[in-house]
N, C-alpha and C positions, 0 to 999 in steps of 0.2 A: 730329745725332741727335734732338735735340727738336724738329725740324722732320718729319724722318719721322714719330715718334712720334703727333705731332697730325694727321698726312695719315691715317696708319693706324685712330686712334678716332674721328676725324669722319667718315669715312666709310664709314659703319657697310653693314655686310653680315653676316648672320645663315649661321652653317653649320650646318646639320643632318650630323653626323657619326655613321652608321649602319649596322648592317648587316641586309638585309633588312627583317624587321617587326619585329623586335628593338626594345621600348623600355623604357627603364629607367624608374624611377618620377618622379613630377612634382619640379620645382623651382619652387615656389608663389611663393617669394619672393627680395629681392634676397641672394645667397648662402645659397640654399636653406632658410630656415627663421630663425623668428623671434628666435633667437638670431644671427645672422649668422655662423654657423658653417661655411659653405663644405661642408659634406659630406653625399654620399649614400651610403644602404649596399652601393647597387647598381652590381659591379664593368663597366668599359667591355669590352666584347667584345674579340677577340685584333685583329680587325681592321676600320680604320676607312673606309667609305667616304661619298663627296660624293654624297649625294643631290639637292640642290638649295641655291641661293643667292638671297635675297632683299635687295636694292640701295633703300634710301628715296630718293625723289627727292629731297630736298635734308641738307644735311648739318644733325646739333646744334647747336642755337646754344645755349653754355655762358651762364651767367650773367655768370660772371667770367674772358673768352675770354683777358685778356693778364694771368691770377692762375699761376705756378707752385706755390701753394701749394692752392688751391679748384679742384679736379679734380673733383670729384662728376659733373659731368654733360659730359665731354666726348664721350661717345661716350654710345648708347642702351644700356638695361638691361631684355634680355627676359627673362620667365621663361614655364614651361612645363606648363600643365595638362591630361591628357591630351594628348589629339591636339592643341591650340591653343597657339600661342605666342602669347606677347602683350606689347607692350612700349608709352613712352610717348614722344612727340617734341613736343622743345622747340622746335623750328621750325614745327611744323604747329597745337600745340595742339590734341592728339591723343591718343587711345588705340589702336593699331592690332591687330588679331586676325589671324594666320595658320593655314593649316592646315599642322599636321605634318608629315605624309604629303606633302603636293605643294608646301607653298608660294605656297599660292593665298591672297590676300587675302580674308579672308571680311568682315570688317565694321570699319566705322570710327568712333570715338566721339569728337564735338568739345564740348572747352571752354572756357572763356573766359580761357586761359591757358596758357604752357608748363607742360607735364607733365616733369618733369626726374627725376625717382625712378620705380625699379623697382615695380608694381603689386604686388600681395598678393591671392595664390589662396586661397577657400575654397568648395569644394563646389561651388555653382550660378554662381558670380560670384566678380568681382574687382574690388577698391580701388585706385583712382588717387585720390593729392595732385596739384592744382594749382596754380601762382602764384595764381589766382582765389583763391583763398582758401577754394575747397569740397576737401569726400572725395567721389568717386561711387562707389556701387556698379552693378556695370553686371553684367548678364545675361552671360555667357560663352559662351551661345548662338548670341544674337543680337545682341547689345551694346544693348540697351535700356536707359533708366534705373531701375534701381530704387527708391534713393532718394539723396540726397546731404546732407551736412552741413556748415554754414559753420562754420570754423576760431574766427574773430576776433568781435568783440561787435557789429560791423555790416558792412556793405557799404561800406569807403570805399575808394577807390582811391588810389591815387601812382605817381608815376615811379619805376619801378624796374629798373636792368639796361635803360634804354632800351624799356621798354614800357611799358604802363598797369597795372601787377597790383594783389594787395589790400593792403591797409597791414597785411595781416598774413596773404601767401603760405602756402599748405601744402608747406614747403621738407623736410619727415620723411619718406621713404619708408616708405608703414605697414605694419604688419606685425599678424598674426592670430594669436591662443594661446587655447586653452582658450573657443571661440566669441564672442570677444569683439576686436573691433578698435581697433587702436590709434594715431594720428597726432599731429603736432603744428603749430601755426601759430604765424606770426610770428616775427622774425629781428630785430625792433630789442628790445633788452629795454627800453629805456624806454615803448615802448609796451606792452610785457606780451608776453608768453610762455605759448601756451596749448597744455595736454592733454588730451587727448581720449580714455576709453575709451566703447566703441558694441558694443549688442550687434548683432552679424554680419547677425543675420539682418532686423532692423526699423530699426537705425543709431537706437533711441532711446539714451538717454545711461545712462551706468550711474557714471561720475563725471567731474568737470573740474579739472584744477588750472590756476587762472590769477593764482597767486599768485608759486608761487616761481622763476619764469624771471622776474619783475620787477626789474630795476636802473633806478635811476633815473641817468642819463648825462649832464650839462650838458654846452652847446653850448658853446663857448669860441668866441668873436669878436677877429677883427685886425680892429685899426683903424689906420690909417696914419695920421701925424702931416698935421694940417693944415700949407699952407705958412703961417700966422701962428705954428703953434708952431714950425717951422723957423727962423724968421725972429730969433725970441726967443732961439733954442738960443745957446748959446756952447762953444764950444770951451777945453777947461782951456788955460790958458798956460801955454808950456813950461819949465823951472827955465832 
């Protein structure tokens, strides 16, 4: 069953289920809005038709592919602003833009890392986290850049999940309230833990906390007995 189920999300294919020109209102973000509250007011028509299917050429590649518990990114997470879908892939390190209506590929935006979170719609553009360690605002237009902001306090890299990302990945799907956007960087809390609000439309900083996601986490190290301390060991004698 858990073999189907992972064929089923990794192989992501987008259904436009509609009828006629029939469209209900946007789903801007991951589970429609910044509360992740899963609901729109707008009821689905009496009946559903397949207008078109869009197939990515390669499948998700999860962070954590053989975790049963860190599912976040097995399959891709579009959402829907007007006519455009738009979703982000972990395999391509990508933002990819469809049209509505036909399912035509309109535009592609690459960065310098998987995109594993659902983008965040407001007005002219939309916000991708990346492992890179940036947010981009990208034109919804034409997927141009508008402007971008780095997560973590510099640019360092590490291995992570088998790739190069930042020492302190943009792993938050961010989300938009009240003109003002929202994300987070970094996943180790001894390096720090950082928030981010940005005003939407200039992505200058409006405040940061990168205080209290901080734990500090000691390494603990095994050491295996040298064979000189082996040598010394004794064994209790038996009664």
């Amino acid at each position: 069953m858990r073999h189907q189920l992972r064929t089923l999300v990794v192989s992501f294919t987008t259904l436009i289920l509609l009828t006629g020109s029939l469209y209900a209102g946007d789903w801007p973000m991951f589970r429609a809005d910044a509360a992740r509250s899963g609901y729109s007011p707008d009821p689905l028509p009496a009946k559903l038709d397949l207008l078109w299917t869009f197939r990515s050429r390669t499948r998700p590649t999860p962070a954590w592919p053989d975790s049963s518990r860190v599912t976040f990114d097995l399959a891709f997470q579009p959402i829907i602003i007007g006519d455009t879908v738009v979703f982000g892939s972990s395999c391509e390190d990508t933002v990819v833009a469809i049209d509505a209506r036909s399912g035509r590929l309109l535009w592609t935006f690459f960065t310098s890392g998987p995109v594993r979170f659902a983008p965040a719609g407001w007005r002219d553009r939309i916000f991708a986290a990346s492992d890179d360690g940036w947010l981009y605002a990208i034109k919804i237009d034409d997927g141009s850049l508008l402007w971008k902001h780095r997560g973590g306090p510099n640019d360092r890299m590490c291995l992570g999940n088998e790739r190069m990302i930042s020492r302190w990945p943009a792993r938050g799907g961010p989300v938009v309230t009240d003109d003002i956007v929202y994300y987070a960087a970094g996943i180790w809390p001894s390096d720090g833990i950082y928030l981010h609000a940005l005003n939407a439309r200039t992505g200058r900083g409006v405040w940061t906390n990168d205080s209290s996601g901080q734990m500090y986490m000691p390494c603990l190290l095994y050491t295996s007995p040298s064979p000189r301390d082996l040598s010394t060991s004794r064994m209790p004698s038996s009664a």
